[in-house]
C-alpha positions as CSV (number, residue, x, y, z in Angstrom):
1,X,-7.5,44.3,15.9
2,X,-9.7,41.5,14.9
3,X,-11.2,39.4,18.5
4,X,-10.9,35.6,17.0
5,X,-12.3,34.4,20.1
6,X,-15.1,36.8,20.1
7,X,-16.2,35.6,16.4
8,X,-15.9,31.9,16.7
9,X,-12.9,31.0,15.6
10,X,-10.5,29.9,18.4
11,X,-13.3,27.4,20.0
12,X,-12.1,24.0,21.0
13,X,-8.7,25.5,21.3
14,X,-6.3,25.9,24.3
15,X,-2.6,26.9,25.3
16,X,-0.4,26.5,22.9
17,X,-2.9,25.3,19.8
18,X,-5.0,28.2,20.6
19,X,-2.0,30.6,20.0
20,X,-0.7,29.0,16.9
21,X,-4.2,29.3,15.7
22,X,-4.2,33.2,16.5
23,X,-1.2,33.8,14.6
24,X,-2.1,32.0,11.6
25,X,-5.6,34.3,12.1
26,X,-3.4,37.1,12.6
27,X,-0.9,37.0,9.5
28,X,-3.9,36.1,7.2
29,X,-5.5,38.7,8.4
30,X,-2.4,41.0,7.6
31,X,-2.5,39.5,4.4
32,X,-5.9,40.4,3.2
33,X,-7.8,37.7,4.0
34,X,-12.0,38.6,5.2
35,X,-13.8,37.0,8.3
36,X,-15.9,35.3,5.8
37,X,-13.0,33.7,4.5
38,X,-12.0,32.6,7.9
39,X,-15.3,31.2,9.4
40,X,-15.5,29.0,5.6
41,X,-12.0,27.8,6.0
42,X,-12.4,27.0,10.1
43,X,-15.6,25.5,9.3
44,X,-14.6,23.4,7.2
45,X,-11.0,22.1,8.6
46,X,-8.9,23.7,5.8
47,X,-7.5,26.5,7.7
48,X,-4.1,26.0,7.3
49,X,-4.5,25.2,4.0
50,X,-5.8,29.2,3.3
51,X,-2.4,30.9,3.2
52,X,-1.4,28.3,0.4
53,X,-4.6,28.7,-1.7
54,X,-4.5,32.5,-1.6
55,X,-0.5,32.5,-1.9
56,X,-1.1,30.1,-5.4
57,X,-4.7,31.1,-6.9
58,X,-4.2,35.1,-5.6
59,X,-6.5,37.4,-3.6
60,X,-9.8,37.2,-4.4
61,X,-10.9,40.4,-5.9
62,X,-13.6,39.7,-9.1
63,X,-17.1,38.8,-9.1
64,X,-18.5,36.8,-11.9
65,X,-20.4,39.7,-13.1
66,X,-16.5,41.1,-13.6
67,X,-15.6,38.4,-15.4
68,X,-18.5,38.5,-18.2
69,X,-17.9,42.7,-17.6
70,X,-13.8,42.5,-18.6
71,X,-13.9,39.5,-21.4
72,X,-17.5,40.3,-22.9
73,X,-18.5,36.7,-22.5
74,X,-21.6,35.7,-22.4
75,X,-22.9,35.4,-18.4
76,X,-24.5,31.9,-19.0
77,X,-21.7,30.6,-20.6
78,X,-18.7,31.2,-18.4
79,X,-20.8,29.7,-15.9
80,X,-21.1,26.8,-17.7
81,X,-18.1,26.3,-19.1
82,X,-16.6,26.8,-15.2
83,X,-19.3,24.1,-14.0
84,X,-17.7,21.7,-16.7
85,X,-14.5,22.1,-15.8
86,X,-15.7,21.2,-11.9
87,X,-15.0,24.9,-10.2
88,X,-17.8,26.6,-8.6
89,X,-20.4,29.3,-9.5
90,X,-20.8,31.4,-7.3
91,X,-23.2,34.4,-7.0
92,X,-22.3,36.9,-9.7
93,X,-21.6,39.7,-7.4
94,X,-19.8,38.2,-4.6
95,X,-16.0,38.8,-4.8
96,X,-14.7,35.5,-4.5
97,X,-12.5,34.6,-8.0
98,X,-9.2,35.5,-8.6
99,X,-6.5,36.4,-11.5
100,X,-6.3,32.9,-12.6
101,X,-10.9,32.9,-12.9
102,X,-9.9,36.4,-14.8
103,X,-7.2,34.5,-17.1
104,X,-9.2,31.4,-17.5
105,X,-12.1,33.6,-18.9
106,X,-9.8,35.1,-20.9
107,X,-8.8,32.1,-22.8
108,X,-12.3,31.4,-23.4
109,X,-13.3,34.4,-24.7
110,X,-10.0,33.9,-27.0
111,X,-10.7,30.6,-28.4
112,X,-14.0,32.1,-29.3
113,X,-13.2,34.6,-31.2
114,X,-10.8,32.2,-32.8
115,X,-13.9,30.8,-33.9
116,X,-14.2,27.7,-31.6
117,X,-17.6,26.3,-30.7
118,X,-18.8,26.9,-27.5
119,X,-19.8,23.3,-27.7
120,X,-16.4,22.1,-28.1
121,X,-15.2,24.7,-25.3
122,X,-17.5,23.0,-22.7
123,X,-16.5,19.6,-23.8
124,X,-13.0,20.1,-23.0
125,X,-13.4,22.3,-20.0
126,X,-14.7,18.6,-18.8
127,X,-12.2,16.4,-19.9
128,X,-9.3,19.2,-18.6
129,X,-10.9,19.1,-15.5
130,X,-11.9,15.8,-14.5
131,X,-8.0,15.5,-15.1
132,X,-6.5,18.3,-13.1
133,X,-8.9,17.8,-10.5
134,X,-7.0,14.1,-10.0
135,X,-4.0,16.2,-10.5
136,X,-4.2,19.1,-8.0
137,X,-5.6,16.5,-5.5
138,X,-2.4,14.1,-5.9
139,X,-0.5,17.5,-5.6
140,X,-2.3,18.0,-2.3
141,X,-0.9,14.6,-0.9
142,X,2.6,15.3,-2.1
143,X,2.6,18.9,-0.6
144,X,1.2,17.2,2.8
145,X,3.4,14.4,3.0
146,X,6.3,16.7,2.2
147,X,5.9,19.3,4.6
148,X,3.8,17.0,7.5
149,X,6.3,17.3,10.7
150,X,5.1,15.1,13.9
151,X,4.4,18.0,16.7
152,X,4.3,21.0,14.1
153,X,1.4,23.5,15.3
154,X,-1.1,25.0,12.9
155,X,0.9,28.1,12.0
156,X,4.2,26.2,11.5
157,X,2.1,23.5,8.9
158,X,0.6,26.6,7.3
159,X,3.7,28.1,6.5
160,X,5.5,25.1,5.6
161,X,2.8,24.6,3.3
162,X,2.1,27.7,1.6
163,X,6.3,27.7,0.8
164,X,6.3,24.4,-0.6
165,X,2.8,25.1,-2.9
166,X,4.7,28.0,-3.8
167,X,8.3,26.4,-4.7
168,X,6.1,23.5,-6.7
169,X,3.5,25.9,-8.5
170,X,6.1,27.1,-11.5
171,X,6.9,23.6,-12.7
172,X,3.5,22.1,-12.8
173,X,2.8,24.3,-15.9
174,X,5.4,22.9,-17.2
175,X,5.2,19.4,-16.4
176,X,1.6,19.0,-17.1
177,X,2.6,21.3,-20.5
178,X,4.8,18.6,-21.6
179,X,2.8,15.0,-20.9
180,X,-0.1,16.9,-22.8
181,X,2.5,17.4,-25.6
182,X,3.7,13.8,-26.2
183,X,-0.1,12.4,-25.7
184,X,-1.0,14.5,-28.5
185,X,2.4,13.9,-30.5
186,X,1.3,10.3,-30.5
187,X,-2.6,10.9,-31.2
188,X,-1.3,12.9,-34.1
189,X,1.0,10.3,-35.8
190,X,-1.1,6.8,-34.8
191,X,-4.1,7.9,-34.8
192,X,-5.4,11.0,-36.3
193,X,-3.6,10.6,-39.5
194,X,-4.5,7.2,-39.8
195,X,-8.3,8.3,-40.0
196,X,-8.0,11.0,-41.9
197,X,-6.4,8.9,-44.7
198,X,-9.0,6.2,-44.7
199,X,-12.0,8.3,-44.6
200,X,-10.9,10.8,-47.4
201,X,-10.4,13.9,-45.0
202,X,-13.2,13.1,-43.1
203,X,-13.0,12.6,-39.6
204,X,-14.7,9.2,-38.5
205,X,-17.5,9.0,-36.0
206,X,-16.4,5.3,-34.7
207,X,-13.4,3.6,-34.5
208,X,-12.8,-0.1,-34.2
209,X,-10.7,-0.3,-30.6
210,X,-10.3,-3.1,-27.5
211,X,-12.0,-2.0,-24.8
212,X,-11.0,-3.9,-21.5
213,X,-12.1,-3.7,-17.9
214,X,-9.8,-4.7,-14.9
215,X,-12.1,-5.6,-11.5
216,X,-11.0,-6.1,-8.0
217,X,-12.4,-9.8,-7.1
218,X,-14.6,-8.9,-3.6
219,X,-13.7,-5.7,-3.4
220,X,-17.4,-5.1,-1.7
221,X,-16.6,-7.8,0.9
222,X,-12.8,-6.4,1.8
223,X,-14.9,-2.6,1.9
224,X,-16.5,-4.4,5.0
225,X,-13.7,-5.6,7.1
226,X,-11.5,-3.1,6.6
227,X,-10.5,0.4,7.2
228,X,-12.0,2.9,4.6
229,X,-7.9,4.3,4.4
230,X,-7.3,0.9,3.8
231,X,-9.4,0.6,1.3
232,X,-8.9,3.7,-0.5
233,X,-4.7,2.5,-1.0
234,X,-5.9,-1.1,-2.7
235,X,-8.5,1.4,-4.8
236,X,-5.3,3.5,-5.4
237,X,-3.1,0.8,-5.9
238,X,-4.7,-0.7,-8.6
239,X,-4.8,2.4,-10.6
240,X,-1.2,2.6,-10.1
241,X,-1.1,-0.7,-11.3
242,X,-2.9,0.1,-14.7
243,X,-1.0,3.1,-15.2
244,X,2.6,1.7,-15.0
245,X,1.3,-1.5,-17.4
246,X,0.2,0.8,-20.2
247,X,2.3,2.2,-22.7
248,X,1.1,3.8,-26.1
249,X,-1.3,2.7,-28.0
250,X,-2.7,1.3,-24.9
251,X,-4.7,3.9,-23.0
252,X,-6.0,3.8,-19.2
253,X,-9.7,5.9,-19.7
254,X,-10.4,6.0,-16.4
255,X,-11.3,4.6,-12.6
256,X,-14.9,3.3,-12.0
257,X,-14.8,2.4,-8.3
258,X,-12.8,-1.2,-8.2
259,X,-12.3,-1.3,-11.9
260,X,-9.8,0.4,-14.2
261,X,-10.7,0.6,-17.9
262,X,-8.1,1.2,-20.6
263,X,-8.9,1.0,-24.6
264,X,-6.6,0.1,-27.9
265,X,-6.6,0.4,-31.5
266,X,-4.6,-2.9,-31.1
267,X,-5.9,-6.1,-29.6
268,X,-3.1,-7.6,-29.0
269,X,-0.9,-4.8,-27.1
270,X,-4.1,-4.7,-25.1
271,X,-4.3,-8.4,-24.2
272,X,-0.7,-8.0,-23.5
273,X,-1.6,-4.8,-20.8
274,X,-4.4,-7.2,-19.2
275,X,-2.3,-10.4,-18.7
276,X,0.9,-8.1,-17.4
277,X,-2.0,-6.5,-15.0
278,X,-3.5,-9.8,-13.9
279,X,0.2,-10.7,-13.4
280,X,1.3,-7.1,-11.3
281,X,-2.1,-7.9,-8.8
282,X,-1.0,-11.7,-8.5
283,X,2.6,-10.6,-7.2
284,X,1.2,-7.9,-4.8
285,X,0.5,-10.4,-2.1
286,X,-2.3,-12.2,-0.3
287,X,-3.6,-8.9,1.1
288,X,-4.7,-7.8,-2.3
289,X,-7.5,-9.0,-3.9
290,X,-7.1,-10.7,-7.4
291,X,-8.4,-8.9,-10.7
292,X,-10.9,-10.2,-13.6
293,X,-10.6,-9.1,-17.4
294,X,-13.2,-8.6,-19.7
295,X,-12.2,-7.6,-23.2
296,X,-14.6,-6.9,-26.5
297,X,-14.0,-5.2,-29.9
298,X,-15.7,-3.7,-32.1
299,X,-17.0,-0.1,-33.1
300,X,-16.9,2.9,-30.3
301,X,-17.3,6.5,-30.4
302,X,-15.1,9.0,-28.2
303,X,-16.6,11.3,-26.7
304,X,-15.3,13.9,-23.4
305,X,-12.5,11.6,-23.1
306,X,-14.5,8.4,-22.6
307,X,-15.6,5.6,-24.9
308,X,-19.2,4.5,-25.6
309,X,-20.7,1.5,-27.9
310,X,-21.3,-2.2,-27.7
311,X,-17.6,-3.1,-27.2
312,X,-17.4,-0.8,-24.0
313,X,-20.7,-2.4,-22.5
314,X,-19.6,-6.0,-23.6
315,X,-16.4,-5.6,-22.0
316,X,-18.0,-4.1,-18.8
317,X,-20.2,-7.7,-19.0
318,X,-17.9,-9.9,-19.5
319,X,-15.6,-8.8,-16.0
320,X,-18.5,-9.6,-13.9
321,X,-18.6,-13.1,-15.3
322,X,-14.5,-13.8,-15.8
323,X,-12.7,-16.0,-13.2
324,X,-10.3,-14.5,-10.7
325,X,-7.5,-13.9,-12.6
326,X,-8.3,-14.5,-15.7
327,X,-8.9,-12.3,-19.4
328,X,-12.5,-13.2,-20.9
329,X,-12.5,-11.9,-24.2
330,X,-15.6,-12.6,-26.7
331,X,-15.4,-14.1,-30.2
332,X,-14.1,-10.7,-32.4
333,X,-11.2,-10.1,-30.0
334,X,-10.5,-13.8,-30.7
335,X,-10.8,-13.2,-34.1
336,X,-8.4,-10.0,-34.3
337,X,-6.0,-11.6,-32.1
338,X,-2.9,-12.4,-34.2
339,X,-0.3,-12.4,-31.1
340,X,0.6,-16.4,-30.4
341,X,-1.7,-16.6,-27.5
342,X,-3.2,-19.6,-25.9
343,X,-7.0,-19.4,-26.6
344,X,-9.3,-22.0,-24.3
345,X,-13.1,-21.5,-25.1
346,X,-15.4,-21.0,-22.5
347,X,-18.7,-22.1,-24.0
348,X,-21.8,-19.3,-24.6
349,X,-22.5,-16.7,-22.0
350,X,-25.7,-15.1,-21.2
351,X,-24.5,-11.6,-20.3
352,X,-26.7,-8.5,-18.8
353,X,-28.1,-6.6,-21.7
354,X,-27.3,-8.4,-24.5
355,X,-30.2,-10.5,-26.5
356,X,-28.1,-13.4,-27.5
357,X,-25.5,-15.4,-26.0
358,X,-22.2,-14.7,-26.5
359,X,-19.3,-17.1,-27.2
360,X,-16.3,-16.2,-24.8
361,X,-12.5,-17.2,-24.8
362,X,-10.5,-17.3,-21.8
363,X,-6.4,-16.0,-22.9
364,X,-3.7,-16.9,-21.9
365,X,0.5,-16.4,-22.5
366,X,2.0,-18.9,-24.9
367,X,4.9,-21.2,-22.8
368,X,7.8,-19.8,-22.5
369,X,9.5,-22.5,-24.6
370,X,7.0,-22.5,-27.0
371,X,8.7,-21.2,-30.6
C-alpha cells in the first residue's frame, strides 16, 4: 500500500478533496501507473487528466533505445523525426513511450524501406504535427467541456474523462482519415495535375498564388485591457472566422498571433474570401476589433505546409499599412483581377523591406445593382 501523503502528493488537500484525490492515486495505482508518473502529473496540475492519457496512448513500457532495437531505425533519426512532429525525446533508456511511439516508428521504418527520404519523412512529421497538435488540443476542450460538472471531485472528473477520451478516440482516425482525403482529392485534380501538365512532368519549384494576410486592428492595445481568456476567444474567433470563409481553392495556412493567412491559385476567389472576412469581423460587434487585408501575387514556393517568396512578405507589408477594414492589394493582384470589382488607387507606398515604392489598390465589392 502506497502512503500518498507520505510522498507528496495529497499536500494542500483536505476532507473530501483529499479523499477524491486518494482514490484517483489509488485506482491508478491499481492500474499500473509508477510514483514518477504521479509526482510529474501532480506537479504539473494534470492529474486527472493521467487515467485518460494512459487509457488512449497505453502503458508506458518502451524506451527509445527499444524503439531503434524493434524497427532497426537509425537512433538519431527517430529522434528527430519525433522532435518534428513536436513529441518529446526523452532519454533512450527510460521507459516512458508507448504502443502508439512503437507503431509510429514502425511506419517510419516502413516508408523507408519503401524508399522514402528521410528528408521528406521529417518534413511531414512537421506539417502532421503542427496540425494534430491544434487538433488533440481542440479535442482537449471538447472532452472538458463535455464531461466538466459544477461540484464533481477529482476522481469523478477523472473518470468522466478517461470514458469520454475513450468513447471519442475510434472516430478521430476516421474523421481526421477522411478531411486528409478530400484535401488531397482536390490538390490532386486542381493542382497537381495542372503542374505536371505545364512543366512537361516536372514538378515546379514556384507557383504563381495570392497570398493575403487578415490582422486584428489594435489587437496589442485590447491585450492590455482585457483578460488574457478574453483575449485568447477574439484570437480564436478570428480563426474561426477564416476558416468558415474559405472554401477550395482558397486555403487558410495558418495563425500568426492576431493575423490569419490564407493563399490561392485564384485572385479573385481570394479577394472574394478577404472582403467576406472583412465583412464576418464587421458583423461580430463593437467588442471585436476590425480586420486589415493585405494581398500580393506573384511567384512562391511551398514548403512544410507554409508559403515563402516576395508575394508572402509583400502581403505581410501591405496589412500593416491597410485601413481598418479595408483589402490593400498591390499593382499584379490588380492586374490578375478579372472579377467586377471596384478598384480605388491608393497612390505609392513605401513598405518595410522593399527597395522601391509600391503602387497599392484599395478593393472593394461592385453595387449590388451594378450589371
Amino acid at each position: 500500500m502506497v502512503d500518498f501523503a507520505a510522498e507528496g502528493l495529497l499536500e494542500g488537500l483536505e476532507g473530501p478533496a483529499r479523499a477524491a484525490r486518494e482514490r484517483l492515486l489509488q485506482s491508478l495505482v491499481d492500474d499500473g501507473a509508477t510514483l514518477e508518473e504521479l509526482r510529474a502529473a501532480v506537479e504539473e496540475g494534470t492529474l486527472f487528466m493521467l487515467p485518460s492519457e494512459r487509457a488512449v496512448g497505453g502503458r508506458h513500457r518502451y524506451s527509445l533505445n527499444d524503439l531503434v532495437a524493434l524497427t532497426g531505425l537509425d537512433r538519431e533519426f527517430l529522434a528527430d523525426l519525433r522532435r518534428s512532429a513536436g513529441v518529446p525525446v526523452e532519454d533512450g533508456d527510460a521507459p516512458v513511450l508507448t504502443d502508439v511511439d512503437l507503431e509510429a516508428a514502425q511506419t517510419a521504418k516502413r516508408y523507408e524501406d519503401a524508399g522514402i527520404p528521410r528528408e521528406a519523412q521529417i518534413e511531414m512529421a512537421r506539417i502532421f504535427g503542427r496540425a494534430m497538435a491544434q487538433a488533440a488540443d481542440a479535442l482537449r476542450r471538447l472532452a472538458l467541456t463535455m464531461v466538466f460538472e459544477p461540484g464533481a471531485d477529482e476522481h469523478e472528473l477523472a473518470t468522466r474523462y478517461a470514458d469520454f477520451a475513450l468513447a471519442l478516440e475510434p472516430t478521430v482516425g476516421p474523421a481526421v482519415q477522411q478531411i486528409l482525403r478530400m484535401h488531397l482529392r482536390h490538390a490532386v485534380r486542381t493542382e497537381l495535375l495542372e503542374a505536371l501538365e505545364q512543366h512537361d512532368g516536372e514538378l515546379p519549384g514556384r507557383r504563381e498564388v495570392a497570398v493575403c494576410f487578415a490582422d486584428l486592428v489594435g489587437f496589442t492595445r485590447v491585450g492590455e485591457v482585457v483578460e488574457p481568456d478574453e483575449l485568447g476567444a477574439i484570437a480564436d474567433r478570428l480563426e474561426t472566422l477564416a476558416t468558415t470563409a474559405v472554401a477550395l481553392p482558397v486555403r487558410f495556412v495558418k495563425t500568426i498571433g492576431d493575423a490569419v493567412m490564407l493563399v490561392s491559385p485564384s485572385v479573385d476567389e481570394l479577394i472574394d474570401t478577404a472582403l467576406r472576412l472583412v465583412d464576418a469581423a464587421d458583423a461580430e460587434g463593437p467588442g471585436f476589433p476590425a480586420l486589415r487585408v493585405g494581398m500580393a501575387y506573384g511567384p512562391a514556393l511551398q514548403r512544410a505546409g507554409d508559403w515563402y517568396g516576395r508575394p508572402v512578405n509583400l502581403a505581410s507589408r501591405l496589412t500593416a499599412v491597410a485601413r481598418p477594414g479595408s483589402v490593400l492589394c498591390d499593382q499584379a493582384t490588380r492586374d490578375a483581377a478579372q472579377g467586377p470589382w471596384r478598384w480605388r488607387s491608393a497612390g505609392q507606398r513605401r513598405v518595410r523591406n522593399v527597395s522601391r515604392p509600391v503602387h497599392v489598390h484599395r478593393v472593394r465589392r461592385p453595387p449590388a445593382d451594378a450589371a
